[in-house]
DOBA-739423 format. One record per residue (C-alpha): residue in one letter; x, y, z negated. Coordinates in steps of 0.02 Angstrom, whole numbers, padded with zeros to 5 digits, always signed. Example, Ala and Ser with C-alpha at 12.3 -4.5 7.8 and 13.67 -1.06 7.14 Angstrom:
! residues 2
A+00615-00225-00390
S+00684-00053-00357
//
This chain:
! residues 611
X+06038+01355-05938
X+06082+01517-05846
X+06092+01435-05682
X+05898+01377-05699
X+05877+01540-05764
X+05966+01612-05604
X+05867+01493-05494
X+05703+01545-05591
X+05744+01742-05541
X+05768+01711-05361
X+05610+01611-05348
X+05517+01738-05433
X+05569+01862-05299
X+05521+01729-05167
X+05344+01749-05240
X+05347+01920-05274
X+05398+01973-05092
X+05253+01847-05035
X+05144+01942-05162
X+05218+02111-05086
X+05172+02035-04900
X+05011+02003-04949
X+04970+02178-05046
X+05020+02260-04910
X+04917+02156-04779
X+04761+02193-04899
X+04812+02373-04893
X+04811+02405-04706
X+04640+02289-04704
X+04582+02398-04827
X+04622+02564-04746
X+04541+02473-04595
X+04374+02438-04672
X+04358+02630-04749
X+04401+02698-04589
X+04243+02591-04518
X+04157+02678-04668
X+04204+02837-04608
X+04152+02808-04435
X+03970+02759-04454
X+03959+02923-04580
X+04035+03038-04475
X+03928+02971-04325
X+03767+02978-04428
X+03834+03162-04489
X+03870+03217-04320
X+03701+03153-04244
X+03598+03263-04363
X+03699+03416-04333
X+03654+03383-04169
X+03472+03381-04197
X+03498+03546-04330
X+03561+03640-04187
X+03404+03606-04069
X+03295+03647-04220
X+03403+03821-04233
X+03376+03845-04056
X+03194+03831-04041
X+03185+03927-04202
X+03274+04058-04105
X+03154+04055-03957
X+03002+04064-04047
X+03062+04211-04146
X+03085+04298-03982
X+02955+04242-03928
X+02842+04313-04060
X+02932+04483-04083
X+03019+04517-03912
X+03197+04589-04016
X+03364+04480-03941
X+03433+04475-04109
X+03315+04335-04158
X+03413+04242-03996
X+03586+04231-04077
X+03533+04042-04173
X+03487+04012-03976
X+03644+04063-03917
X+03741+03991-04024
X+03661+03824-04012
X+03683+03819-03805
X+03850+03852-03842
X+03913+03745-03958
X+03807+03587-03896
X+03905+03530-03762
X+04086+03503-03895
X+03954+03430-04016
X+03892+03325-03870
X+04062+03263-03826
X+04116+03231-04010
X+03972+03113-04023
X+04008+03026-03853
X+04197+03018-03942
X+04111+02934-04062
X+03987+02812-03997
X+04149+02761-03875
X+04189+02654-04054
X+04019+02580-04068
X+03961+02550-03898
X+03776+02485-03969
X+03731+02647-03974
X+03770+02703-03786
X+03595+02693-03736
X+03523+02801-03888
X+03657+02909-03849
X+03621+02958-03664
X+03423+02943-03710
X+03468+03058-03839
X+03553+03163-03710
X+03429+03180-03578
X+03290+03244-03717
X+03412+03386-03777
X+03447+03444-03588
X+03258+03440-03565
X+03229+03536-03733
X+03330+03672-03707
X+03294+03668-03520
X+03138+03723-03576
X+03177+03838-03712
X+03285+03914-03560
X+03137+03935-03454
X+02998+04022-03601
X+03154+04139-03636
X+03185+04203-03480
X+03008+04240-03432
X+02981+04316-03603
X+03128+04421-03549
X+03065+04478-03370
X+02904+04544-03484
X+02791+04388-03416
X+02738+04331-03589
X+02581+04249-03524
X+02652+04127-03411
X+02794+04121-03564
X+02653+04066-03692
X+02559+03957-03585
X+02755+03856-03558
X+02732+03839-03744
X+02553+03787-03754
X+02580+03638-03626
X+02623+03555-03786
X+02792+03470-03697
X+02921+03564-03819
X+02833+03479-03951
X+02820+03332-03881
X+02996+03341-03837
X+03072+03365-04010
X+02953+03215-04071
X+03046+03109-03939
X+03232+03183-03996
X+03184+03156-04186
X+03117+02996-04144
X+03300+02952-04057
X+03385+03012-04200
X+03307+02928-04346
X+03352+02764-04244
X+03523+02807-04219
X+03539+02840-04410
X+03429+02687-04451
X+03543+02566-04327
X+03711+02632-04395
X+03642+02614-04562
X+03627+02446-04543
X+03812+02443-04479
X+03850+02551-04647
X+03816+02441-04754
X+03897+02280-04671
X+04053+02370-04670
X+04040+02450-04840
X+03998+02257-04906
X+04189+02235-04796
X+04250+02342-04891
X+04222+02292-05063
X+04284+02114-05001
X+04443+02219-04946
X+04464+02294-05129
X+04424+02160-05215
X+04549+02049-05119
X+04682+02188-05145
X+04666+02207-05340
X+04697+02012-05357
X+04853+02035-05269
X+04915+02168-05336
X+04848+02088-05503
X+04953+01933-05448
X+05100+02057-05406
X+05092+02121-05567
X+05117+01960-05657
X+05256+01911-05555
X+05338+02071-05598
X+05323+02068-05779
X+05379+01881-05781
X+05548+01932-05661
X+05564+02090-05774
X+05577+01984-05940
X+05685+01856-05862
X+05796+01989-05777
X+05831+02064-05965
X+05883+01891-06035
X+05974+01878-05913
X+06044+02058-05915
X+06087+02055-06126
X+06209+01910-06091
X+06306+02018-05991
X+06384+02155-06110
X+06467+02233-05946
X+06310+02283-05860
X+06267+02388-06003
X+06411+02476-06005
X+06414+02512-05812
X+06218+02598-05857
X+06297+02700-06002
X+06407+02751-05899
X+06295+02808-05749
X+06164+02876-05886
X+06321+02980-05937
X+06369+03037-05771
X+06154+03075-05750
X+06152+03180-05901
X+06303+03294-05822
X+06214+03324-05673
X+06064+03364-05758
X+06170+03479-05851
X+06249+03564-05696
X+06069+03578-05625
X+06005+03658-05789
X+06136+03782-05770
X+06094+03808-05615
X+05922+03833-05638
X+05939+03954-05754
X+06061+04058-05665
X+05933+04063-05518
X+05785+04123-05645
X+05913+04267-05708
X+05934+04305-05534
X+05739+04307-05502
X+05709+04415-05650
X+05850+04558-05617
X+05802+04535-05424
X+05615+04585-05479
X+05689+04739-05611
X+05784+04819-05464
X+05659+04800-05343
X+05549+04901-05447
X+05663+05026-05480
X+05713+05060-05290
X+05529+05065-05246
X+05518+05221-05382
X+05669+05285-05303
X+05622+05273-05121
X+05466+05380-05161
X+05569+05521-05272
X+05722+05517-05141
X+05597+05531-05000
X+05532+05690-05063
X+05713+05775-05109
X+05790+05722-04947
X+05649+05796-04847
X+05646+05936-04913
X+05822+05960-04924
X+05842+05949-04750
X+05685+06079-04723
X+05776+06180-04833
X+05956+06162-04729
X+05879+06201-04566
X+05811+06358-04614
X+05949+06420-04730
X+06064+06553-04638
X+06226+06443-04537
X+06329+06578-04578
X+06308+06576-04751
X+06423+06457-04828
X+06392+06503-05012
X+06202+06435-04973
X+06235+06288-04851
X+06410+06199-04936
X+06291+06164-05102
X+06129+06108-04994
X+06237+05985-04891
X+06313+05916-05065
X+06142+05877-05150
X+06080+05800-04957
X+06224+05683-04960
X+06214+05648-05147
X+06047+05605-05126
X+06088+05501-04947
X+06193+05408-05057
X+06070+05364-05175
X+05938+05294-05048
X+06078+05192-04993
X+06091+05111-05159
X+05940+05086-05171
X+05949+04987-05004
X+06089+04892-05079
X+05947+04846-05225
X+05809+04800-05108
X+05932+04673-05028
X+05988+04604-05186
X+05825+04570-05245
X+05764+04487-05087
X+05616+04634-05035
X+05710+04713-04891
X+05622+04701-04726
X+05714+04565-04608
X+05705+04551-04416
X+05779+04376-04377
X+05814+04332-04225
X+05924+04192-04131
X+06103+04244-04136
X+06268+04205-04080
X+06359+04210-04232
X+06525+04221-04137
X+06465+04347-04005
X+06436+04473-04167
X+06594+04423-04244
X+06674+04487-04090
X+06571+04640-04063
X+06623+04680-04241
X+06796+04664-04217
X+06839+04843-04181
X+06745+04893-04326
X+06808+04775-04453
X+07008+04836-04408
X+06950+05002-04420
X+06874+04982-04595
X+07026+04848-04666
X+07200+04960-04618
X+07334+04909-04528
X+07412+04831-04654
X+07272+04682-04658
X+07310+04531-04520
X+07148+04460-04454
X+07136+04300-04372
X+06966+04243-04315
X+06946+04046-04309
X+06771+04003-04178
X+06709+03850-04160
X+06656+03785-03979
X+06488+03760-03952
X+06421+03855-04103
X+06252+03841-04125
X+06155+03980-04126
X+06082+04055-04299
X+05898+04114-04346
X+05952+04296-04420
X+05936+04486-04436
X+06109+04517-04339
X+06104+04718-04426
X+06108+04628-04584
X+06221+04492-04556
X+06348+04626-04494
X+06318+04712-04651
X+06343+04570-04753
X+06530+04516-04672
X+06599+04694-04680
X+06555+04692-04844
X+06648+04537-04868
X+06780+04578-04775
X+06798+04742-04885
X+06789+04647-05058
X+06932+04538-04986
X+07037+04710-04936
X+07020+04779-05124
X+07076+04590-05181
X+07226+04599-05093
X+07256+04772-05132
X+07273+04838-04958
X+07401+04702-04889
X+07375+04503-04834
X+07285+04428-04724
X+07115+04413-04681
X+07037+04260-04588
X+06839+04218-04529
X+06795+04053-04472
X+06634+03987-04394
X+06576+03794-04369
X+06425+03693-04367
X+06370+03615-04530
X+06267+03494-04600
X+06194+03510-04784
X+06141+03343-04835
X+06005+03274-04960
X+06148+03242-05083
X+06228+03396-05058
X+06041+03473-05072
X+06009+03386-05241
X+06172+03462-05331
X+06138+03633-05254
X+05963+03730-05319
X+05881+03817-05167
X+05980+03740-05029
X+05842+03641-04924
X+05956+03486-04833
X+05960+03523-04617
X+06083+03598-04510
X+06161+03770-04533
X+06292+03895-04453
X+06441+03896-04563
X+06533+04078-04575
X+06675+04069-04685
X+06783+04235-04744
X+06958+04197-04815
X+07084+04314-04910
X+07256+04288-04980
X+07211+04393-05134
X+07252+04343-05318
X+07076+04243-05334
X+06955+04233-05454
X+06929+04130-05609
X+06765+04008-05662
X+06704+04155-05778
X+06708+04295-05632
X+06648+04159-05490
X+06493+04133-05617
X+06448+04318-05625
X+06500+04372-05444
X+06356+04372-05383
X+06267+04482-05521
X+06219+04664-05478
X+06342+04797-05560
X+06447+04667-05602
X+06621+04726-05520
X+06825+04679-05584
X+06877+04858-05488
X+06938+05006-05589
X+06801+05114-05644
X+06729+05233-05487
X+06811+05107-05348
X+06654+04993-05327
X+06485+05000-05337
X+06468+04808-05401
X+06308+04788-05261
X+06428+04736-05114
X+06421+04523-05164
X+06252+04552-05250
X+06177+04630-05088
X+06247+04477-04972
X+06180+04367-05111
X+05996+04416-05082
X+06016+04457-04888
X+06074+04244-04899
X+05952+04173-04993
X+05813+04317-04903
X+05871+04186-04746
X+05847+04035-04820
X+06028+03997-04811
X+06180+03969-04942
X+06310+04067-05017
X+06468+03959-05098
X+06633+04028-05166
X+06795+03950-05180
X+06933+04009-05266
X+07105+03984-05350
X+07201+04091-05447
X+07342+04147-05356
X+07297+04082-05200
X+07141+04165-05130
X+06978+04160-05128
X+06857+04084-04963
X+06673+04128-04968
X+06548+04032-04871
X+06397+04091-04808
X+06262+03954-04716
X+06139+04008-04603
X+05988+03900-04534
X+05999+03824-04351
X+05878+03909-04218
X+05804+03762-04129
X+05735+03905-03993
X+05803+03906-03815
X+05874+04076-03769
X+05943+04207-03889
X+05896+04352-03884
X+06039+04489-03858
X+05985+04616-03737
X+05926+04788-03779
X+05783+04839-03634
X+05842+05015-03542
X+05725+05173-03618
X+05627+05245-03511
X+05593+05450-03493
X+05536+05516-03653
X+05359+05613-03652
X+05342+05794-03711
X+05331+05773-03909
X+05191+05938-03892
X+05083+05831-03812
X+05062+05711-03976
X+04920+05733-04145
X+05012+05637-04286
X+04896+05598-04435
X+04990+05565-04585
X+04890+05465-04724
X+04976+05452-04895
X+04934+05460-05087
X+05095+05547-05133
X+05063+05741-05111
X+05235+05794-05118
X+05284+05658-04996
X+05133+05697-04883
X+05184+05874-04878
X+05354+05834-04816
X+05329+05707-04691
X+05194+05843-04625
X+05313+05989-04603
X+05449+05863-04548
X+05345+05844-04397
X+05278+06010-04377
X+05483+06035-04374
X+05530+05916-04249
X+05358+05976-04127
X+05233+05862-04164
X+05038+05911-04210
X+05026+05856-04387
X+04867+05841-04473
X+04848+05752-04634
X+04736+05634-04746
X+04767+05590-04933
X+04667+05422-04922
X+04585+05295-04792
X+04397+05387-04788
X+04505+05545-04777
X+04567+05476-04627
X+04436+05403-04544
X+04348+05548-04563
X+04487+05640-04482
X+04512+05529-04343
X+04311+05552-04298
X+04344+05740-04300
X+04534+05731-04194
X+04481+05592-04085
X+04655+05657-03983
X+04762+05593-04122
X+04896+05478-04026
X+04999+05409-04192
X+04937+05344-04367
X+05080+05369-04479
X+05006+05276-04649
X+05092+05216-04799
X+05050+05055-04839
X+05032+05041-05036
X+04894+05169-05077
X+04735+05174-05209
X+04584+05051-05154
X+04606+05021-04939
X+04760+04987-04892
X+04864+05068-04744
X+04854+04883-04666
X+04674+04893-04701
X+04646+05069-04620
X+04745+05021-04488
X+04645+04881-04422
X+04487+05000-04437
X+04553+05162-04368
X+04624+05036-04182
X+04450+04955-04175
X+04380+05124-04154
X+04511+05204-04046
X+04601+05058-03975
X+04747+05147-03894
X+04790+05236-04086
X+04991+05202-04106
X+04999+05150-04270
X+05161+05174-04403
X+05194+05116-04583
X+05320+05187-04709
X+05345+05128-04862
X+05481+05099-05023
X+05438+04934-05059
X+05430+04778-04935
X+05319+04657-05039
X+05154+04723-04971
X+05029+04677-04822
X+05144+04694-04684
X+05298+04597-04754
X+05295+04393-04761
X+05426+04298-04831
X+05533+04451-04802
X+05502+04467-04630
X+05409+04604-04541
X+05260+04551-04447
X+05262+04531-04250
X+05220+04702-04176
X+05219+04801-04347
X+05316+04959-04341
X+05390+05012-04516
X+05499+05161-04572
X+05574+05141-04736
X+05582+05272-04879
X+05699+05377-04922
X+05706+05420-04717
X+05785+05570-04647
X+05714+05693-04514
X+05823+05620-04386
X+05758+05421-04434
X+05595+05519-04439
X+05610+05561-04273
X+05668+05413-04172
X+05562+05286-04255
X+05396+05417-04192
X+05463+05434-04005
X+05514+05238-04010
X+05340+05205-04065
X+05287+05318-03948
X+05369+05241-03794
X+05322+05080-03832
X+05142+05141-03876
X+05119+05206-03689
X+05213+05041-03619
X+05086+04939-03680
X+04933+05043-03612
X+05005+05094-03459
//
């Protein structure tokens, strides 16, 4: 009995895959016949538009004909030049259905003598000789003309009509064919399936094998749950602190400002006035760096990436790194040959390992040994599936190792949370993992930690491939700086506090500032100052935009440098996190000095490009 039944199953499958041939040869017969379909409409479409645009050009002559005003000429215009691509996409076209060659080029020869003539009444109407213009028009041959082309046309449309309905007629043959096999299919299936689950109920093993993978299912389903959630938390306290900088940016950009007016005009010699104006400037210094730290958490600061050779920074950075660990930290640097390069912001990626490398100094509280690794990786699907976020491909691998005490399943779970810190009170900020968090997943790469208690702790950051050619490493020399008197700086922004500061900023470093609460503020300030040389805007303001201003204020003054500042990166000049190409941006809270060289940078490269 179970061997017929056995023999029963595999001849069902014989039938089904025969079924299976033939659904798929009905398929592709199918998609054959509806591309047929397609054809003759698209022909019969493109033939009319043909037609439409003669009819728009002679519409376009006899208006100027009539009134003598070029505007009426644009349908004209446009017409002559779009006919010849329309022209070719039909001869594309009729290359398929060759019965139509000699409508085609009949078709052809009447347009060229249509707007042959249309050519000829236009440009005597335009040399003022509208009698010889109207007597063109009252030989009666542009009528007779477009009678011809019409005539042409509704054959065409008639003869591939005709066609149309032959191969629509296919077409239904096609379908029909294909639901009877996959009708057929279907049968086959469901007999298989109940003969498969006879089958399957006398063996009491098999079951158990599916409870077991339905087990091992659930768990993953579990662990991507978790996941899942931990990833909206993320989201949602990413989105909170992002807020809060932006509020922060804007108050910190108006007390640093002005604290640094304030410094620069206070007496040097009086240390009673300039010891407690140099505290509150770096207080508040401080401050805008945290609220860096809280833009790159929550995934809104502005990135730069560019292809970089990961173990070309790691060994620009080395300097830097023993100067920031102590002696007392050993660090060993593991590169792998061949590395490929990385599609990065290298500033932030620096960022991001020293602050690694710092975490891993506290862990080992001053002493041990530090080690950074580098290899090529690949992420699989599998590896994709288990992992929320992580998109399967190749990636740069950079690996930083400690011999510290570790860190346990509860800590690993919250590491990456902002505040979150296992210091003593006043010895961390709890932003350093939080910060490379978002500056990671800002990349569209992956962060992992490993660690054992009492053993150390290795965290792995991955970094997208660059498929590009040459990376791009080189700074370009500067060139002599220009006379900052000679420069009109408008600055446009909502803020009046902040307006007022970035104004007397400039005044301070010798700039001509002028200034403009709005967009018609500006514009209207630009038309009187047409010697302005730099448009310093902020981009989130009331109704227009400093994106939006921008593109009005170059197309009337071309040559206008133009500058953004802003607190918050989510805005019109920040995709995905990443500035876009040619956009100049200053970020708030900025000091005089940042003030300063991102204007004559600008600058430089302002007069580079119109030189």
């Amino acid at each position: 009995m179970r061997s017929r039944m056995r023999r029963g199953i595999v001849g069902g499958f014989a039938l089904l895959g025969v079924a299976c041939v033939l659904i798929v040869f009905a398929v592709a017969s199918s998609f054959r016949a509806e591309r047929w379909v397609e054809h003759s409409l698209e022909l019969q479409q493109s033939t009319w538009e043909l037609f439409s645009l003669v009819q728009d050009a002679e519409t376009g002559q006899r208006g100027y004909l009539l009134t003598g005003d070029r505007s009426y000429l644009q349908p004209f215009l446009e017409a002559k030049a779009q006919l010849p691509e329309r022209e070719d996409q039909l001869r594309r076209m009729v290359a398929l259905s060759p019965e139509r060659a000699a409508q085609q080029n009949q078709l052809f020869d009447l347009i060229a003598a249509k707007m042959d003539e249309l050519g000829r009444t236009v440009q005597l109407r335009g040399n003022g000789q509208l009698d010889e213009s109207a007597a063109l028009v009252k030989t009666d041959a542009g009528r007779q003309l477009m009678v011809q082309i019409r005539s042409v046309v509704t054959g065409m449309d008639r003869g591939e009509q005709d066609v149309l309905s032959k191969r629509t007629s296919a077409m239904d043959t096609q379908r029909l064919l294909l639901m009877v096999a996959i009708v057929l299919a279907i049968g086959l299936a469901c007999a298989l399936a109940y003969m498969v689950i006879r089958e399957g109920r006398q063996h009491s093993h098999a079951l158990r094998r599916s409870v077991l993978a339905l087990e091992q299912e659930i768990q993953q389903r579990e662990e991507v749950e978790a996941q899942l959630r931990q990833a909206q938390k993320m989201e949602a306290i990413g989105q909170l602190t992002g807020g809060v900088a932006h509020d922060f940016n804007n108050m910190l950009a108006i007390i640093i400002g002005n604290l640094e007016l304030l410094i620069r005009r206070l007496p040097t010699e009086d240390a009673r006035l300039q010891g407690p104006a140099n505290n509150a400037l770096n207080g508040a210094m401080m401050a805008g760096e945290l609220t860096k730290q809280l833009l790159a958490f929550s995934r809104q600061q502005a990135l730069q990436p560019k292809p970089t050779d990961i173990n070309l920074c790691i060994r620009d950075m080395s300097a830097l790194l023993r100067r920031s660990l102590g002696e007392n930290i050993q660090i060993e640097t593991v590169q792998a040959g061949g590395l490929w390069p990385a599609f990065v912001d290298r500033a932030q990626l620096e960022s991001a390992i020293v602050n690694l490398a710092v975490n891993s100094r506290d862990a080992m509280n001053g002493s041990g040994k530090l080690t950074i690794e580098t290899a090529n990786t690949v992420l699989d699907r599998t590896y994709a599936k288990q992992h929320l976020e992580v998109t399967s491909g190749q990636y740069v691998m950079v690996a930083v190792t400690d011999t510290g005490g570790g860190m346990s399943a509860e800590v690993m779970q919250k590491a990456f949370d902002p505040f979150f810190s296992t210091k003593e009170l006043g010895k961390g900020t709890g932003l350093g993992l939080s910060q490379v968090h978002g500056f990671v997943k800002q990349s569209h790469g992956h962060i992992k930690i490993y660690s054992e208690i009492g053993v150390g702790t290795t965290v792995k950051i991955y970094l997208p491939r660059d498929f590009s050619e040459a990376l791009d490493e080189t700074v370009a020399p500067h060139r002599e700086e220009a006379l900052l008197s000679q420069h009109k700086v408008l600055v446009v922004e909502d803020d009046q506090d902040v307006r007022l500061f970035v104004v007397n900023a400039l005044r301070e470093i010798g700039y001509i500032a002028i200034e403009a609460g709005g967009a018609d503020a500006a514009l209207m300030a630009l038309d009187e100052h047409p010697d302005v040389r730099v448009l310093l805007t902020d981009v989130v303001m009331p109704g227009t935009n400093g994106r939006q201003l921008a593109s009005k204020a170059k197309e009337r003054y071309p040559e206008l440098i133009v500058v953004y500042m802003t607190g918050y990166t989510r805005n019109a000049i920040v995709h995905n996190g990443v500035l876009d190409p040619g956009v100049r941006l200053i970020s708030k809270p900025f000091t005089m000095v940042d003030l300063a060289r991102e204007m004559l940078a600008a600058i430089k490269d302002g007069t580079s490009e119109h030189a």
